[in-house]
OpenMM code with the backbone's topology and positions (N, CA, C; nanometers):
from openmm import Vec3, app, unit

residues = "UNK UNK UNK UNK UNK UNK UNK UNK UNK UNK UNK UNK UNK UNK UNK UNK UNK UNK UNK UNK UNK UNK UNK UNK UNK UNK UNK UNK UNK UNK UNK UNK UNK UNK UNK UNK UNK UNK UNK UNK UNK UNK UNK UNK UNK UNK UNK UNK UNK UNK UNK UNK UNK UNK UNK UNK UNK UNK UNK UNK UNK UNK UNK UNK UNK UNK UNK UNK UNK UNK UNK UNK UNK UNK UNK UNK UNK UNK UNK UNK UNK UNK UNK".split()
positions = [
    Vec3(9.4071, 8.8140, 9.0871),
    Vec3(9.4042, 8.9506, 9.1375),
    Vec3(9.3711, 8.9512, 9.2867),
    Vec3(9.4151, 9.0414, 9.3429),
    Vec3(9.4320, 9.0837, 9.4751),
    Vec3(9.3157, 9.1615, 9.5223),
    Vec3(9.2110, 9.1329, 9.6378),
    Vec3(9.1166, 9.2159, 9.6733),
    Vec3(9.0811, 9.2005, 9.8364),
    Vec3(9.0584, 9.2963, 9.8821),
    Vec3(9.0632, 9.3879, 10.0551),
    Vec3(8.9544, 9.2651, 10.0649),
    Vec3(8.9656, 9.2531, 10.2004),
    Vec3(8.8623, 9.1487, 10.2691),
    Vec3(8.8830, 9.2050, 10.4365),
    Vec3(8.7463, 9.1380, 10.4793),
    Vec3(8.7534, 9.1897, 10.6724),
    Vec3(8.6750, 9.0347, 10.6860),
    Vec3(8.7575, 8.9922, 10.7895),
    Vec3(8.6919, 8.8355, 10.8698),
    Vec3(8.6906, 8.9267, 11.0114),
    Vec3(8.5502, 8.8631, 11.0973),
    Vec3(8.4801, 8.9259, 11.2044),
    Vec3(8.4830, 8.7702, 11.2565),
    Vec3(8.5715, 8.7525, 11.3619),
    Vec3(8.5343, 8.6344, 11.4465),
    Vec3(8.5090, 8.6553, 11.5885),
    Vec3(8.4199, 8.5873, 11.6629),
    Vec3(8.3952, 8.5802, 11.7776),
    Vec3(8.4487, 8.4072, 11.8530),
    Vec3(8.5009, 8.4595, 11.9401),
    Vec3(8.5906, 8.3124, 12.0231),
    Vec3(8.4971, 8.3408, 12.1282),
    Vec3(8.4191, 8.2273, 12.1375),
    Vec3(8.3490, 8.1822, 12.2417),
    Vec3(8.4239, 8.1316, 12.3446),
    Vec3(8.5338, 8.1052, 12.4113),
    Vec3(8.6444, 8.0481, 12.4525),
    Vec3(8.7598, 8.0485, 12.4299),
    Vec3(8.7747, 8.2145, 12.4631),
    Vec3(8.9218, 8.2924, 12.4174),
    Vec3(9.0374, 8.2389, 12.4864),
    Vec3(9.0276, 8.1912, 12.6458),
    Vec3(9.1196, 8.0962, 12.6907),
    Vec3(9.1974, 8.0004, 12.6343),
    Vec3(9.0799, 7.8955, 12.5580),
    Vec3(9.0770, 7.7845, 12.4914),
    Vec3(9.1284, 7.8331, 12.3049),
    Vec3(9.0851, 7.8910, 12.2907),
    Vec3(9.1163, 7.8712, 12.1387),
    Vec3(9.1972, 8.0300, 12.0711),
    Vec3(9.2609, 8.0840, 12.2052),
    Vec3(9.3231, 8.2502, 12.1265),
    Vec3(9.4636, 8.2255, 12.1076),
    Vec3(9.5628, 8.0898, 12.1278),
    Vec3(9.6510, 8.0517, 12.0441),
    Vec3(9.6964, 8.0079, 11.9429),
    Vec3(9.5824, 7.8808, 11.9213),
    Vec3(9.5503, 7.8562, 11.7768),
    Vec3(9.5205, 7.9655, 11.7131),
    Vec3(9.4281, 8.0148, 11.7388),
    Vec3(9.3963, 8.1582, 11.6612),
    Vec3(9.4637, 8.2301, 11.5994),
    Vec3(9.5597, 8.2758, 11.7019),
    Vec3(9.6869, 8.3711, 11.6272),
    Vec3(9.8153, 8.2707, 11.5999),
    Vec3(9.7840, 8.1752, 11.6442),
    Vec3(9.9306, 8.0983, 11.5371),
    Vec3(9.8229, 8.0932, 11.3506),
    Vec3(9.7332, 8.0648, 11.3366),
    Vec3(9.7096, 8.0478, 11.2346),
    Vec3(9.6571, 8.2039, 11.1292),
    Vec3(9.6674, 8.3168, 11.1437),
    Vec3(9.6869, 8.4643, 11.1705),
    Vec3(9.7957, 8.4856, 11.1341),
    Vec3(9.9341, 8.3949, 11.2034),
    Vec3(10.0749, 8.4643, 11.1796),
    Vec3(10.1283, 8.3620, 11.0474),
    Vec3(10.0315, 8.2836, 10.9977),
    Vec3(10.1112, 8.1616, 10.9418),
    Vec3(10.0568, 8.2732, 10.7884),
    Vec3(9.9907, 8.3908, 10.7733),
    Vec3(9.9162, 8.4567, 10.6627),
    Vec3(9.9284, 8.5399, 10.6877),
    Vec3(10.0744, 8.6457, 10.7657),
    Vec3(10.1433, 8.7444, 10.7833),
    Vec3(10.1429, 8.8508, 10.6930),
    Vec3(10.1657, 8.7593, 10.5527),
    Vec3(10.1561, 8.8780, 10.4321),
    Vec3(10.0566, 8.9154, 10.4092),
    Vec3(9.9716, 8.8172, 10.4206),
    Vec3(9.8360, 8.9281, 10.3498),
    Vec3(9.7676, 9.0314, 10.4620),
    Vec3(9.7859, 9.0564, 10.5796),
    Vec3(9.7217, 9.0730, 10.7209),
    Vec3(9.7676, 9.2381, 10.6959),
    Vec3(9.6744, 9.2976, 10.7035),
    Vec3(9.7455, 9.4613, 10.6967),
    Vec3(9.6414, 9.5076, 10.8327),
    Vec3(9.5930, 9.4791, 10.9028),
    Vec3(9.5474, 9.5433, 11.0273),
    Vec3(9.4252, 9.4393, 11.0858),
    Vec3(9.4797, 9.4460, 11.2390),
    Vec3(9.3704, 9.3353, 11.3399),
    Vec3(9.3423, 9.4624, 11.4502),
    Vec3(9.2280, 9.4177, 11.4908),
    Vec3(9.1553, 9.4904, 11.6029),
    Vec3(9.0480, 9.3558, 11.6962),
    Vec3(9.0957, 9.3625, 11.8069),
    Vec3(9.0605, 9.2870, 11.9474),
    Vec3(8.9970, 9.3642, 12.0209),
    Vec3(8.8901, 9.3033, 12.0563),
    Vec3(8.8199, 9.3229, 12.1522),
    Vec3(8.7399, 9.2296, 12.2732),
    Vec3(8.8246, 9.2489, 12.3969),
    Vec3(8.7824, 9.1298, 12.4713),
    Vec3(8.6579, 9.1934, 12.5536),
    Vec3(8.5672, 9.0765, 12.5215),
    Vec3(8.4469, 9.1363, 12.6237),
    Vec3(8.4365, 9.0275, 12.7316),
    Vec3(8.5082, 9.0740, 12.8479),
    Vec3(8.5482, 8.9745, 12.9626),
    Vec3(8.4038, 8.9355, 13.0065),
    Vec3(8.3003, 9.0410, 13.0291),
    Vec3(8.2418, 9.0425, 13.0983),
    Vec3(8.0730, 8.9381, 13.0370),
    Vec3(8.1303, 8.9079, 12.9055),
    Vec3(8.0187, 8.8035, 12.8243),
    Vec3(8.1143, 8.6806, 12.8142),
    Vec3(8.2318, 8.6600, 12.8101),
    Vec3(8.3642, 8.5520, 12.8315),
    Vec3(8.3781, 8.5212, 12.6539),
    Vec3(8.3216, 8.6258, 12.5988),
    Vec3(8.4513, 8.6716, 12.4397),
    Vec3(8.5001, 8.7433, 12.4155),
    Vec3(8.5362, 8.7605, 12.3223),
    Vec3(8.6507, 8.8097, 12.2420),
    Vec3(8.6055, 8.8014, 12.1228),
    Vec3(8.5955, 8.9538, 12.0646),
    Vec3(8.5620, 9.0125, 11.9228),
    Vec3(8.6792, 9.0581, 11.8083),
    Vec3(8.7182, 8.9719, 11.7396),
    Vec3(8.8371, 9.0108, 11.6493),
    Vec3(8.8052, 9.0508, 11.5113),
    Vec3(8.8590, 9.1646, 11.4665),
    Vec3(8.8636, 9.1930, 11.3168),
    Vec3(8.9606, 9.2325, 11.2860),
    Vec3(9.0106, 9.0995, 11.1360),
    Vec3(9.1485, 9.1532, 11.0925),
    Vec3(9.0672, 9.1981, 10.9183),
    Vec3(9.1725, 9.2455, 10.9018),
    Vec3(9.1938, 9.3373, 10.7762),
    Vec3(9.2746, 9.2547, 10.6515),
    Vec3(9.2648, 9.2217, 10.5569),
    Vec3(9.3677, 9.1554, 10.4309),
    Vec3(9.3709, 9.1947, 10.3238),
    Vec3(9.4384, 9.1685, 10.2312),
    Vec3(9.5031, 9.2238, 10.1058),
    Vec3(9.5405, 9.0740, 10.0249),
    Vec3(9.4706, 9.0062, 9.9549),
    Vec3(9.5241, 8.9144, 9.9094),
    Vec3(9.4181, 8.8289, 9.7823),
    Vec3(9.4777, 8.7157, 9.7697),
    Vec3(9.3659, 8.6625, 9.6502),
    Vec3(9.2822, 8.5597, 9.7444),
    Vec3(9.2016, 8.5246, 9.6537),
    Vec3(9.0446, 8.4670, 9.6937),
    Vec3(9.0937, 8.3556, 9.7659),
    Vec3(9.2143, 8.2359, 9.7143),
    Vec3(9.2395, 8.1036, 9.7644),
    Vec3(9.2985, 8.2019, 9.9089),
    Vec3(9.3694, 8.2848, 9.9134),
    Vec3(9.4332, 8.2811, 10.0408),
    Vec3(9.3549, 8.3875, 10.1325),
    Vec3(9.2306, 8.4069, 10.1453),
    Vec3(9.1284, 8.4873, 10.2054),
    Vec3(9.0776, 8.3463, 10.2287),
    Vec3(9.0306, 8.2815, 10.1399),
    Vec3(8.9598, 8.1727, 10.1845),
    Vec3(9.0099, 8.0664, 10.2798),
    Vec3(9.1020, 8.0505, 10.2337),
    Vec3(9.2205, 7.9552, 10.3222),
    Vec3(9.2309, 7.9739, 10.4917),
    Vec3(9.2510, 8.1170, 10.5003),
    Vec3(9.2601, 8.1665, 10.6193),
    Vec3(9.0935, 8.1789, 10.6910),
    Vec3(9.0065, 8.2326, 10.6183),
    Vec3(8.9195, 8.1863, 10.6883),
    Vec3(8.8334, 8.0586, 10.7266),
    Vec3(8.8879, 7.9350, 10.6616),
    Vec3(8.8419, 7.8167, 10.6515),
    Vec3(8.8951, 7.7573, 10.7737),
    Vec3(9.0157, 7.7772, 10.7718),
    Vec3(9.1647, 7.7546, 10.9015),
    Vec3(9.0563, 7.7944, 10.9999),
    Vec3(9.0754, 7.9403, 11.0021),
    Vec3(8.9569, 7.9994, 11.1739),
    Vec3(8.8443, 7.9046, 11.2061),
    Vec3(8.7728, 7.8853, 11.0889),
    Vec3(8.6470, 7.8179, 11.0900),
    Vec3(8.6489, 7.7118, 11.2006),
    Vec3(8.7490, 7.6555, 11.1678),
    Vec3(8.7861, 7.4930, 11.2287),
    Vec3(8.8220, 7.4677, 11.3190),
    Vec3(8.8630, 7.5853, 11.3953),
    Vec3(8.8774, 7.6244, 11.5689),
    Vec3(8.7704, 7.5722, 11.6532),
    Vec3(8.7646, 7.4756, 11.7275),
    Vec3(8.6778, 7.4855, 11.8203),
    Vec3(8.5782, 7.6401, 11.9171),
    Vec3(8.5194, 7.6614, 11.8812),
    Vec3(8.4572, 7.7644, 11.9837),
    Vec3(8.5198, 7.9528, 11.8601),
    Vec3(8.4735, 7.9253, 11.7982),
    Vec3(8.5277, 8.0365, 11.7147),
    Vec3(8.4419, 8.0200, 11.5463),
    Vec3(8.3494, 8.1328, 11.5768),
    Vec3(8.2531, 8.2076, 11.4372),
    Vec3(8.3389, 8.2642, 11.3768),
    Vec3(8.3279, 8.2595, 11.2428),
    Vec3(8.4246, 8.3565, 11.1444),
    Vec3(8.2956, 8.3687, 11.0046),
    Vec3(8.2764, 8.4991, 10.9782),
    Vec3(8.2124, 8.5797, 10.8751),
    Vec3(8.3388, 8.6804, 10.7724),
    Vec3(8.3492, 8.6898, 10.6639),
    Vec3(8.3809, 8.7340, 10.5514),
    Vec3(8.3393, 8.8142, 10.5028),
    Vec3(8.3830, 8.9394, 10.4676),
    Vec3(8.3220, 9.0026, 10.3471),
    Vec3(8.4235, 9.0681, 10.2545),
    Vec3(8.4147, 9.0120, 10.1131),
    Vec3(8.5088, 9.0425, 10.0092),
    Vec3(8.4850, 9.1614, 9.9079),
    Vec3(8.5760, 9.2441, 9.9090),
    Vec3(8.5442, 9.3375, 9.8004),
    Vec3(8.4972, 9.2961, 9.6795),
    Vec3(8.4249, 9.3361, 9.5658),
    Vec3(8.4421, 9.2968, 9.4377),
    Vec3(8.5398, 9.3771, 9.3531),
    Vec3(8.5887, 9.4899, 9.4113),
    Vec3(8.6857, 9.5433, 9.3111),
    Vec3(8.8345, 9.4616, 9.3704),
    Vec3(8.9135, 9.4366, 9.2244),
    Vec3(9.0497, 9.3989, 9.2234),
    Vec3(9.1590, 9.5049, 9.2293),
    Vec3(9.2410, 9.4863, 9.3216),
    Vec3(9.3667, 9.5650, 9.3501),
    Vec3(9.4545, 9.5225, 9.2997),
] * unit.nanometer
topology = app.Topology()
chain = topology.addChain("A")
for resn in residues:
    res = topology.addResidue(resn, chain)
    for name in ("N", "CA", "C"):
        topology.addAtom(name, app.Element.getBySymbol(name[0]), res)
């Protein structure tokens, strides 16, 4: 079963790691139903929250992927109700 999730990452080194980032973002296209960016130039990050629709392996997947970015926090939070 299918359930809403939000990953909150911060890129400590948005220069360095905001391609990887969104190549691995576009590689989980389907499940992605809304991202919101926020660059805070003036601390040298970048605050991202995307939005998903999908099952647990591929919520997890994608946030495991982010994880492994050099210079990039990623936090989770999963619904418990199933869609």
């Amino acid at each position: 079963m299918k359930r809403i999730a939000v990953i909150s990452a911060i890129l400590e080194n948005p220069e360095a790691s905001q391609s990887t980032f969104n190549a691995q973002i576009a590689g989980f296209k389907g499940i992605v139903k809304g991202r919101m960016g926020l660059p805070l130039s003036e601390y040298g990050i970048t605050v991202i929250v995307i939005t998903l629709a999908g099952d647990l392996n591929e919520i997890n997947s994608l946030t495991g992927k982010l994880g492994l970015i050099p210079g990039v926090q990623v936090k989770t939070s999963i619904s418990k109700k199933e869609i």
